[in-house]
C-alpha positions, -999 to +999 in steps of 0.1 A: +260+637-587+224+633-593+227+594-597+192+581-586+158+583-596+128+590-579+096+561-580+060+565-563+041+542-548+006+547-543-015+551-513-053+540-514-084+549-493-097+517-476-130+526-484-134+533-521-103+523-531-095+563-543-056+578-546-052+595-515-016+601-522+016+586-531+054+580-512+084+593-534+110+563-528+146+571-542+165+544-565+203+549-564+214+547-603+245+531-593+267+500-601+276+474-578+238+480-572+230+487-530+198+490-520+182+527-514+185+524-474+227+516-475+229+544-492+213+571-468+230+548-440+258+558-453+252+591-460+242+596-418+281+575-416+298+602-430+277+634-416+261+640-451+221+628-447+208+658-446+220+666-479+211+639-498+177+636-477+171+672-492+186+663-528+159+635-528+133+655-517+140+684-540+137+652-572+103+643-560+086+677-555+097+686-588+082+652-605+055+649-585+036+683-610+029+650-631+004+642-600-031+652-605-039+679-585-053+666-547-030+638-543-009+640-515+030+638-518+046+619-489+084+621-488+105+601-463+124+628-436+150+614-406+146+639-371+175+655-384+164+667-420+135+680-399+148+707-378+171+718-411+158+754-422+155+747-454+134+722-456+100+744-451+110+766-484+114+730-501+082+715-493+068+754-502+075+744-539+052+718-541+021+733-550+000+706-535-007+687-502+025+671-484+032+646-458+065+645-444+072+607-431+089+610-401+115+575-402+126+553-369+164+550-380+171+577-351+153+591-325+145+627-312+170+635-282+152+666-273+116+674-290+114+710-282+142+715-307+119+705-334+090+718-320+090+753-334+098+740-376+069+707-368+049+736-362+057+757-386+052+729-415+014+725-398+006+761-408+016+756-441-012+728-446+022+698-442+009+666-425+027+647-402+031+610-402+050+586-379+063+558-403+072+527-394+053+529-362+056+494-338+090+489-352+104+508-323+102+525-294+115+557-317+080+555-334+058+554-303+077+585-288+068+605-321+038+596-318+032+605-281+052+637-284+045+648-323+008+642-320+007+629-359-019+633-386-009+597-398+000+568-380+019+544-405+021+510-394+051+485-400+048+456-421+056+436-388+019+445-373+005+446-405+013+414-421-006+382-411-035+400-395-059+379-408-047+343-396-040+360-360-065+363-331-034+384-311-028+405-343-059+412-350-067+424-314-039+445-314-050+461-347-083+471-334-065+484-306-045+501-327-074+520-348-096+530-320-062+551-307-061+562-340-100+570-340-093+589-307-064+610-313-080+623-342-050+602-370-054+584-396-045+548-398-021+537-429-015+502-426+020+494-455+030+461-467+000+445-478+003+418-498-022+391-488-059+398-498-069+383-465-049+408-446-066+438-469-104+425-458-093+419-421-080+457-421-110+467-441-131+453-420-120+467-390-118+502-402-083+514-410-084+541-433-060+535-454-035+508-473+000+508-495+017+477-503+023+451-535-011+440-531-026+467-542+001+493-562+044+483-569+063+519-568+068+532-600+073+559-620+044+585-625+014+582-638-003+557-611-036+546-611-063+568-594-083+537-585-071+505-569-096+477-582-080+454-557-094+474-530-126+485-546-135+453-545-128+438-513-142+470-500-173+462-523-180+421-505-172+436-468-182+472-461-225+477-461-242+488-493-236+523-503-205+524-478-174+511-500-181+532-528-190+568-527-168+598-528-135+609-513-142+610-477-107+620-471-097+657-457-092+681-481-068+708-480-051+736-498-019+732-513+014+738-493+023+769-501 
């Protein structure tokens, strides 16, 4: 019926604390209230997820024209919304750059079958991101077999970096893989200000979380302060705050 609503929450370069792009997260305009993820449960329950996945998906393309132009669009997709057909001429609509946020809930059974559409969606300028990645073994077999632009990190790894001599070692494990695969690393759930220097410091590229942006409804702001200045007291002079040293790409399309 068209009961839910579409929010955004933004996604900030480390390093100058620029919009690199925003996640469309779906509200379910429904009473007794359930949250967002028993409703596409249920949805997979009764063989329906693919339409509602693309319902959702079809609400944030079209509000996301209120972006300005640039800023990535990153819309939540399970294996199985992937390999439907219609999902390229979806994302086509856009009229900007996409990342499709491949989710844990299920895994691939056979990646060849998705091969061909993954592929197709990289020649139309779509970036790929593995979300949720450490959460499960799902995640690291995307990543091994779907060779990601984005490696999006669960809150579990992400949260309490900085009072952690294991976590931290692990995270700098985790971005020099990311440095030598060619991905970026998005590190979500960041709500301490100690955890934001820690991953500053050691070089992720990228952050989402309370700390430093609450989804909500467009417009968001271009520039996190939060992160401008933490990037400003731990990144060298002249480092934290010069220009988009993001990729840049043409619009999907």
């Amino acid at each position: 019926t068209g009961a839910f609503h579409v929010v955004f929450q933004p996604i900030y370069e480390l390093r100058t604390g620029r919009l690199l792009g925003v996640e469309a997260l779906t509200r379910v305009d429904l009473t007794p209230y359930r949250p967002p993820d028993a409703w596409f449960a249920a949805a997979r329950a009764t063989g329906r997820a693919v339409e509602l996945e693309l319902a959702a998906i079809a609400r944030a393309v079209e509000e996301a024209r209120a972006l300005p132009e640039g800023v990535d669009l990153a819309v939540n997709i399970s294996p199985v919304t992937l390999a439907d057909p219609g999902l390229v001429a979806l994302l086509a609509k856009a009229g900007r750059p996409v990342t499709i946020e491949i989710t844990e809930h299920t895994g691939i059974e056979d990646y060849e079958s998705v091969a061909d559409q993954v592929e197709e969606l990289r020649r139309r300028g779509v970036r790929i991101a593995v979300d949720d990645a450490g959460a499960g073994i799902a995640s690291l077999r995307h990543i091994v077999q779907l060779a990601p632009h984005v490696i999006k990190l669960d809150i579990s790894l992400t949260q309490g970096v900085a009072s952690s001599p294991l976590r931290r070692a692990l995270a700098g494990s985790l971005i020099e893989f990311a440095q030598q695969t060619g991905a970026e690393l998005l590190v979500e759930g960041i709500e301490d200000t100690e955890d934001l220097v820690t991953w500053t410091t050691l070089g992720a590229h990228a952050a989402q979380g309370y700390l430093v942006g609450r989804p909500s409804p467009l417009p968001v702001p271009q520039v996190s302060a939060t992160i401008r200045r933490t990037a400003g007291a731990v990144l060298p002079r002249g480092a934290a705050l010069g220009g988009r040293t993001g990729r840049s790409r043409p619009p999907v399309g």
